[in-house]
N, C-alpha and C positions, 0 to 999 in steps of 0.2 A: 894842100900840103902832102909831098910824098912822102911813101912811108919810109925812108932814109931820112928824113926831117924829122918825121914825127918820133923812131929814137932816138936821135939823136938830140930832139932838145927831153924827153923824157930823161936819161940819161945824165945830161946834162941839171937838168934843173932838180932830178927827184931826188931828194935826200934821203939817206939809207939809216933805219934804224928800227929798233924792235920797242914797244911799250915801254913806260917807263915802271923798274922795280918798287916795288910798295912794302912795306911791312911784312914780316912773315914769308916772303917770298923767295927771297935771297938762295943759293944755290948753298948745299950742304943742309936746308931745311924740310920743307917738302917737297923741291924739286927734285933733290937726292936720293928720294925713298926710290923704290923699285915699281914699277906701272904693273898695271893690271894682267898686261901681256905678254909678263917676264922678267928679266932681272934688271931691265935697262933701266935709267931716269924716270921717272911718272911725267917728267916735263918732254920727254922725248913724244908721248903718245897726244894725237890729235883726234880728229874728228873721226869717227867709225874709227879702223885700225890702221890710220896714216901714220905716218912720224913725221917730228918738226923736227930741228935741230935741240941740244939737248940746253942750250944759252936761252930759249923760248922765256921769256917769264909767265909766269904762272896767273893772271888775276883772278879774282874769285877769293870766296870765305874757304878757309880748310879748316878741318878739324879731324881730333879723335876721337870716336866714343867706344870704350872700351874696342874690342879688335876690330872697328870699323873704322876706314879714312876715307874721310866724310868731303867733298867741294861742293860750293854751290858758286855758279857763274852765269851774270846776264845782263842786260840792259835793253833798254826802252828809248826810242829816240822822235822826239817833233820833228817832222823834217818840213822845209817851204819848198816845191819845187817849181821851176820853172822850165821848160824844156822850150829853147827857140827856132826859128825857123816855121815853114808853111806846112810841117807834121807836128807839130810843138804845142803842147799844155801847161795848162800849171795845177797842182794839188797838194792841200797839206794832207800827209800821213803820217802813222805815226808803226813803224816795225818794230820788232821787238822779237828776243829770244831769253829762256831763262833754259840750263842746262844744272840736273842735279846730276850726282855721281859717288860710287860708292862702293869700296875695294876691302875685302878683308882674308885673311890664310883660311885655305878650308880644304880639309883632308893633305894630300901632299903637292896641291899646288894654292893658287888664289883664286877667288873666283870677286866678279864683277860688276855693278848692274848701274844703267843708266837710263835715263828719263829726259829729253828736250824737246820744251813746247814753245808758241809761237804766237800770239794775238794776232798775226800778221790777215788772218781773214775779216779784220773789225774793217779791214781797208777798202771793202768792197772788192766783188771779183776780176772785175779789171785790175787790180793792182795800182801800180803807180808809172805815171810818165815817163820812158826812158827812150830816146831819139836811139834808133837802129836795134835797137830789142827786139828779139821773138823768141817764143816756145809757151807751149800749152795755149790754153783756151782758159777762156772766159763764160761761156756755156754752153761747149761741147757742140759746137758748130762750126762757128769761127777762129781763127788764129789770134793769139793777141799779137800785136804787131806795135813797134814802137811803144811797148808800156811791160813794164817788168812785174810777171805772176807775183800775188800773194804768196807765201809757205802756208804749207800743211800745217793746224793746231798742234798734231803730232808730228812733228822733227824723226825723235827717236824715241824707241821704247826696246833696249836693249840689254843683253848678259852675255858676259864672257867669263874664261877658266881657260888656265895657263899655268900646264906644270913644267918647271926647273928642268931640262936637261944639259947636264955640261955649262957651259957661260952662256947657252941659251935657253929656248923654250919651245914649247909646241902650246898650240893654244887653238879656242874655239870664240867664234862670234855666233851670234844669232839677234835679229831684229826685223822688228815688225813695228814699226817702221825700224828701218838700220841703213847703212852705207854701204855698199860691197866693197872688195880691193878693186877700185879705178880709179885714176887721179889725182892732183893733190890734193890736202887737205882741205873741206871747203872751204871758200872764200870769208863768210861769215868767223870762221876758226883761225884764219890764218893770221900771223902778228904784223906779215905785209901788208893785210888789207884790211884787220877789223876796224878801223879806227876809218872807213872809208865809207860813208852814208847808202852809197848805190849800188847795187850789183854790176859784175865786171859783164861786156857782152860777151865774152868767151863761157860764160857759164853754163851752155850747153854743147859746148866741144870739152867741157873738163869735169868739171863736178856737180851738174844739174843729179848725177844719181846720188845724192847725198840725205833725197827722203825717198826712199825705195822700200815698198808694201813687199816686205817678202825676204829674206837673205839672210843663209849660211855664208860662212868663212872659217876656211880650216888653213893653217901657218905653222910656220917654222920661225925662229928670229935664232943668229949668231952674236955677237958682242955687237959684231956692226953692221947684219946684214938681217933683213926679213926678207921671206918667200912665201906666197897668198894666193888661196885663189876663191872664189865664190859662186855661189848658185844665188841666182835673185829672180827678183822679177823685175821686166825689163820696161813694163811701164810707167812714162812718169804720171805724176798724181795727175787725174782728173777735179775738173772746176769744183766738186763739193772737197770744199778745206775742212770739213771738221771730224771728218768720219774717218775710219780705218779700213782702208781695200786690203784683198784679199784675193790673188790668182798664184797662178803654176811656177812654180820655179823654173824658167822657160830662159833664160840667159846666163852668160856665163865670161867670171875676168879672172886675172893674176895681174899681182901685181911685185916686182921685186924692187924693195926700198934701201939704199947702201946711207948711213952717215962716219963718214970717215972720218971724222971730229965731231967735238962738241959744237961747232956754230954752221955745218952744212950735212944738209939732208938732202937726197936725192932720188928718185923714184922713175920707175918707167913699166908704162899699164898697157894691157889692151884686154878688150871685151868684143862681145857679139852680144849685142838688144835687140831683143825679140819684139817688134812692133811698138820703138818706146813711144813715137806721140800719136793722139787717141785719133787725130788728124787724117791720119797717112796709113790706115790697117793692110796689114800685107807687104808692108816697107821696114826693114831690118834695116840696123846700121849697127859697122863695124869701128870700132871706137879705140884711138891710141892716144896716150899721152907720156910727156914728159916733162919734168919740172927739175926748177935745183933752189934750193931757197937756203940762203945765209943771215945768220941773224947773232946779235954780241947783245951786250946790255940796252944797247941805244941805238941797233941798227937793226931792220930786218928785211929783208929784197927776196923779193921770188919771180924769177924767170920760169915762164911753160909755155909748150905747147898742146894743142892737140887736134887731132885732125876725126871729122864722120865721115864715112866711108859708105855710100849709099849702093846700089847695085847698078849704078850709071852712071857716077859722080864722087867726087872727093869736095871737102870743103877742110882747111886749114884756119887755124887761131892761134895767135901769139899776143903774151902776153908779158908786162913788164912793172909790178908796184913793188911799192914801197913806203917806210913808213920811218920817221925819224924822232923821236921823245930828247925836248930839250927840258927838260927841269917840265914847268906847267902847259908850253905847248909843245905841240905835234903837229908836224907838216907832212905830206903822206900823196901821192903821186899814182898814176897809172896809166902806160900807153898800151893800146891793143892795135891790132889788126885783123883782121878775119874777112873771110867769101863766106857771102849769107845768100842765099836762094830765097830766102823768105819774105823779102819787103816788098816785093810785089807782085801780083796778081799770076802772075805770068809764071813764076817761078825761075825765071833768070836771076844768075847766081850775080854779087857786085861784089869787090871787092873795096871794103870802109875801113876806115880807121876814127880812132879818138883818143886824144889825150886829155886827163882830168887833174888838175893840181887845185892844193888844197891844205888846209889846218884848222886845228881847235886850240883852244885854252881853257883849262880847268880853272873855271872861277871859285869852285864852292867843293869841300866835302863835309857830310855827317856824318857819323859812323863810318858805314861800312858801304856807304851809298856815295858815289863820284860823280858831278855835275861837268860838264863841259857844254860849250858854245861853239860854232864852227860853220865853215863855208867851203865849197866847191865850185869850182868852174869847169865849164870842158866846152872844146870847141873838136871838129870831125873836118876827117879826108871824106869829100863827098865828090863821087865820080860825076864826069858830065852828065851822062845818061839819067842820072837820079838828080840834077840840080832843079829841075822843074815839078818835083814831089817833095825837094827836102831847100830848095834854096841854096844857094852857092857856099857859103860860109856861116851855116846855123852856131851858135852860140850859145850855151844852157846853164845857168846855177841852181845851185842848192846853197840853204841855209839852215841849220839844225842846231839842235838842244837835246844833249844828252843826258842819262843817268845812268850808272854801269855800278856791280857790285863789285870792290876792288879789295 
């Protein structure tokens, strides 16, 4: 399948749309309040210090308590996988994220703090199956290759403060673990893609730095416009997921975000990573992205790219999901492309593709607890040269069971 085929039925078949709104959500409620990073929507602010479009809806519990505005947001998913083809597995895991957060006035601005953890280490260090996948290790020897890294216990452990200037703000981040300004928001955050079992392969051309041991960010935001930039640290986590690293603030990004309306957000990043995989010591890469993501009550799409920039090579990723909430189901889409150096031995770069289509159905809620069911398929552009390691037309699903706090 060329990759003119493969967006073009992306495109064609993925339906556009954002989460479906719940209780308590509705815009004018706590969407409308002011975010932690200024005077914008609280719905505009995403993962580290990204913005989404200000239409985002919001899931998660909110509350008051006294001057405190209080979220809590997460979910836990069974997944069955199957990965086809002569690299292909199958494993049941089970990922998971729970993200607390919590914003109140202090002195003459707001100040900030958040917490997001992950069981995702219960999966064993190899992770889980995913045909054309790489980045990090497994234990600090090896590549993992065709199988997608666990997350860190610690996601984030993060504080900000952000005082009022004019219709804007200045503002500070800090986290250990944190995000810096690169990227869009990550993929796990995004309303294009949460509702989507697997990680995108672009996730280390985009926003693999989204548990980064180390990072300042100092900004500016306007009515419509943010400017960013960060000191971090530029390595991604090493094989032990429970623990908290700890090195030199040795890399450095900006990132400027414009949303010209309420349902589009748009950003464009670049960095320099200081020896990010533990793999490759003495190998920097320079790191750009851009993304645009639109999203209404019932619609949310995010097109990005992004390109590593090695000291002898370029490697490019594009990317295309989406996510559609009809009443009880959600059908939800994604085609990529990208030059990967890393699938075999040799380190010749291929250029792969894959398209992933897919839905759930919420059969059950409790409370404040949301069940859904759901499946995936994806089938990949597989170059000649690689048909004898991956098979001409490999074929992969997923089947999963959800529970999300809504």
């Amino acid at each position: 399948m060329s990759l003119r085929t493969l967006l073009a039925v992306g495109l064609a078949l993925v339906a556009h749309a954002a989460p479906a709104q719940h209780e308590h959500h509705e815009h004018g409620g706590h969407d409308a309040m002011a975010g932690a990073l200024g005077p914008q929507p609280m719905a505009r602010e995403a993962s580290g210090t990204s913005w989404q479009p200000d239409t985002t809806t919001m899931d998660g519990i909110h509350s008051m308590r006294g001057a405190w505005m209080l979220m809590l947001h997460g979910y836990a998913d069974v997944v069955y996988d199957r990965q086809g083809g002569k690299r292909g597995d199958e494993k049941t895991f089970v990922p998971s994220m729970l993200m607390a957060m919590g914003q109140r006035p202090l002195g003459p601005g707001t100040w900030g703090v958040r917490a997001m953890f992950s069981l995702d280490p219960l999966m064993g260090r190899h992770g889980y199956p995913l045909l054309l996948q790489t980045g990090e290790t497994a234990d600090g020897k090896e590549e993992l290759v065709d199988r997608q890294h666990p997350h860190d216990f610690f996601m984030e452990l993060a504080t900000t403060y952000s005082v009022p200037v004019g219709a804007g703000s200045v503002f500070g981040y800090v986290g250990l673990p944190g995000e810096p300004a690169l990227g869009p928001p990550a993929f796990m955050h995004r309303a294009s893609g949460i509702r989507i079992p697997e990680a995108p392969l672009s996730h280390h051309w985009l926003d693999s730095t989204h548990i980064t041991f180390g990072v300042v960010t100092l900004g500016a935001t306007s009515q419509d416009f943010k400017l960013e930039a960060s000191a971090f640290n530029g390595r991604e986590p090493d094989q032990h997921r429970w623990n908290i690293e700890t090195d030199a603030l040795d890399s450095w990004s900006a990132r400027l975000s414009w949303n010209p309306g309420p349902s589009w957000s748009l950003q464009v990043s670049h960095g320099r990573l200081e020896e990010p995989e533990q793999l490759e010591p003495g190998e920097d890469v320079e790191r750009s992205t851009a993304s645009v993501t639109y999203a209404t009550a019932n619609w949310s799409t995010t097109a990005a790219y992004g390109v590593n920039r090695h000291e002898e090579h370029s490697s490019p990723a594009y990317v295309l999901e989406s996510t559609r909430q009809m009443g009880r189901v959600a059908v939800f889409g994604r085609a990529e492309w990208l030059e990967n150096e890393h699938l075999v031995a040799s380190g010749e770069a291929f250029e792969v593709g894959k398209l992933s289509l897919g839905g759930s159905y919420r059969v059950a809620t409790a409370g404040r607890v949301a069940f859904d069911v759901g499946a995936l398929l994806s089938g990949y552009r597989i170059p000649g040269e690689l048909e004898a390691e991956y098979g001409a037309s490999p074929v992969s699903g997923m089947a999963f069971v959800r529970a999300s706090l809504e």
